[in-house]
N, C-alpha and C positions, 0 to 999 in steps of 0.2 A: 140716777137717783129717782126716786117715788116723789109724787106727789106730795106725803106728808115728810117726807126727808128733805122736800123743799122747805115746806113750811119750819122746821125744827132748825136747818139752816139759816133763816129769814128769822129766827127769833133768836140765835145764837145768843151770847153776850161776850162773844170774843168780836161779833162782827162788828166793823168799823158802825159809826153813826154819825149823821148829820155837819157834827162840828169838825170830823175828821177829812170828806169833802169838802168842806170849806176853805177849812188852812189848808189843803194842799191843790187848790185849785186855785184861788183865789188871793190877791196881795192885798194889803192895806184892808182888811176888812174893817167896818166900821159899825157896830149894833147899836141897830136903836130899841127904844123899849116902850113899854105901854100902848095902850087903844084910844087913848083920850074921855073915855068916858066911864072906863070901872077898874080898870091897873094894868099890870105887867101880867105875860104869864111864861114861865118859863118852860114849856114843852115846846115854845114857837121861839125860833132865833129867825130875827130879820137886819137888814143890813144894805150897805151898798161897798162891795168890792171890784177888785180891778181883775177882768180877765185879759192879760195882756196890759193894751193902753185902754180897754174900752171900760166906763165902769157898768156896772151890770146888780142889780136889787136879785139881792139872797134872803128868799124863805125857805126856812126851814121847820122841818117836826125834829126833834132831838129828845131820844130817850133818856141820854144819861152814862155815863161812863162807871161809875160804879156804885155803891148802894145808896150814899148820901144824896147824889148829883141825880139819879132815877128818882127817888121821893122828890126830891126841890124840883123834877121837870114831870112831876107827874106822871114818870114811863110813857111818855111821848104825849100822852092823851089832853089834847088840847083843851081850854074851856072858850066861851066866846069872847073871852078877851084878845085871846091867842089869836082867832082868827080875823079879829076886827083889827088887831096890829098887824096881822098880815094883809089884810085890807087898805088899812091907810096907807101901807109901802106899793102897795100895787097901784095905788091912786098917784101917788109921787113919783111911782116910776113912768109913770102916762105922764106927769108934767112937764118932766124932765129927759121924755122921749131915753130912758133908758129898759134895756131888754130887763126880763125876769126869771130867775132861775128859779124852780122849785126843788128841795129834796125832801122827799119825804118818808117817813119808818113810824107808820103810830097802827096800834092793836085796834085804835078806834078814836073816837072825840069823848070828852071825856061827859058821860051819861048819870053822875050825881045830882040831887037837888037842884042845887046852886046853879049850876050851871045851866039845867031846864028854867029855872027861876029868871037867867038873864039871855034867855034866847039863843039858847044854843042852835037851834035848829033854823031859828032867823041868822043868824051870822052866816052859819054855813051857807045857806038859801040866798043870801048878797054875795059872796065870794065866787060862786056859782056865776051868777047874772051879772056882775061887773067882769069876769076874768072873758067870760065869752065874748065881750064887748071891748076889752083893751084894746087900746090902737098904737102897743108897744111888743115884739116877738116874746113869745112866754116858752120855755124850754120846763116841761115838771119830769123828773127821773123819782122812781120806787126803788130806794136803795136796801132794802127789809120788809118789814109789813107794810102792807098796803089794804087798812082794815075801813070799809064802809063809807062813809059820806064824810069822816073824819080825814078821809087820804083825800076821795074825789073833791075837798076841798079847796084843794092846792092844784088839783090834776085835769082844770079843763083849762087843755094848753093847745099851741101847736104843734106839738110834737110830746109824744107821753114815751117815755123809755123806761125800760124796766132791767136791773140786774141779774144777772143770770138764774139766780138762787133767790130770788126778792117774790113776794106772793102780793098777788091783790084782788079782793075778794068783799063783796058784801057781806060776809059775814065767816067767823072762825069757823074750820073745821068742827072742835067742841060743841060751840054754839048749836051749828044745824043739827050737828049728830041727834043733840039730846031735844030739839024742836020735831025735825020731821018723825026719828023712830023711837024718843025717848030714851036713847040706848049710845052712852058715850064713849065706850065701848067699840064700837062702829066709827069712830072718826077716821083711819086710814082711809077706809072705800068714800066716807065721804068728801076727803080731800082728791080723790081721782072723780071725783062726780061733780064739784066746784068750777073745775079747769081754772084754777087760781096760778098757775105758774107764766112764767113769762113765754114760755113757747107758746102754751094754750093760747094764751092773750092776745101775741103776737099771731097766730096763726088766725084769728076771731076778728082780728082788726082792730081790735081796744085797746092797743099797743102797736108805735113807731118802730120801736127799733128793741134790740134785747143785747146788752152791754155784755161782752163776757168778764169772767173773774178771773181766769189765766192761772187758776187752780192757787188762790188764794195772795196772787202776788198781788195787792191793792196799789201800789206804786205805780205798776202799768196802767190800772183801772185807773187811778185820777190821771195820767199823761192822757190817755185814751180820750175821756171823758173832757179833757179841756181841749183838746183838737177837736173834737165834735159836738161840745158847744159852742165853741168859735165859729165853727165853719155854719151849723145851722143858724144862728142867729146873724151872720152877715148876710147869709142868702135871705132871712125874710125880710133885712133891712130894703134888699131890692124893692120889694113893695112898697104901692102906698100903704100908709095907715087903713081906707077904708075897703082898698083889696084885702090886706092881709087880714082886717074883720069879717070879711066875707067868706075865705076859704077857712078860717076857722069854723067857721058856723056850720057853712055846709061838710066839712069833716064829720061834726057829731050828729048832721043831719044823717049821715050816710050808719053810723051806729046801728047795728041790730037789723040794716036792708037784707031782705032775701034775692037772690038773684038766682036765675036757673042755668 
């Protein structure tokens, strides 16, 4: 597959999303809702569920299953409520010393008025600066888009996993096409110029690990996916708290190093 056959794949709407990982990863999920300071927002599902016996705090971006449910969740695109509710679950899961699962599928955060009006870019900017500093294992997987500072919202973790066919990218295809040559026209070549796919990523080092899809059987993929969040999240339990802050850190210090 091409680079932008990725991304058409990654936007699918037959592809599973967010809620569909959940219920079959996870028992007794339990959602909470709101930020405490301005409302709910329904493109952010957050929670605490049972992987195995251990329970584990579930963020997620959720598009939407079909026409109705994409409007009420915004097609994934967060506002800063979204991420401040995912913020107070991140906070609670440090209190209660449980691990953090992200998944996340958004085109981007969501870039209306309103949402500049109540600090979009400050929310994202806290979620950032607390997640780096968690003293609880953070697991973030890119199960579809993986669009701009709306995804890397969720995605400074210890381990960033991405699905085979799942894109993550500063910015759409479209987008650049029509910034750099004015010409939209041009988005294939510039989806091969992004290195937006999980191999690229994965081969760049902005990416752990690259989930396969086993040619559509998702059944496997969530079997898969719960053995190997289990088994990552027991192993950084080994650690302390203030080791396991430290090799996070230097992880994204090592980000964009040149080596010869």
């Amino acid at each position: 597959m091409s680079a932008y056959d990725k991304v058409m794949a990654a936007r699918s709407k037959d592809r599973p999303t967010s809620k569909d990982y959940i219920k079959n990863i996870f028992t007794n999920f339990t959602e909470f809702h709101g930020d405490r300071r301005f409302g709910d927002d329904n493109a952010v599902v957050a929670g605490i569920g049972l992987l195995g016996n251990r329970p584990v705090t579930v963020i997620a971006l959720e598009k939407g299953q079909d026409t109705k449910e994409r409007l009420s969740r915004n097609f994934g695109s967060a506002h800063p409520e979204g991420y401040r509710k995912a913020l107070r679950q991140m906070k609670l899961a440090e209190k209660f010393n449980r691990p953090v699962v992200c998944f996340i599928d958004t085109s981007g955060a969501y870039c209306g008025i309103g949402a500049e009006e109540r600090g979009q870019g400050q929310a994202i900017a806290e979620n950032l600066i607390t997640m780096i500093d968690l003293k609880v294992p953070i697991i973030s997987i890119l199960i579809g888009e993986g669009g701009s500072g709306g995804a890397l919202a969720l995605a400074v973790a210890d381990e960033v996993w991405m699905l085979e066919n799942a894109i993550y990218s500063v910015i759409s295809p479209e987008g650049c096409a029509s910034i750099l040559w004015k010409d939209s026209a041009r988005v294939k070549e510039v989806a091969e110029c992004l290195k937006l796919t999980a191999d690229d990523l994965y081969s760049l080092g902005v990416t752990d690990m690259v989930i396969k899809e086993n040619g559509g059987d998702f059944i496997r993929v969530y079997e898969d996916l719960s053995n190997k969040i289990l088994h990552s999240i027991n192993k950084y339990y080994e650690f302390s708290a203030d080791k396991l802050v430290k090799m996070r850190f230097e992880k994204y210090q090592r980000l964009g190093m040149i080596t010869q």
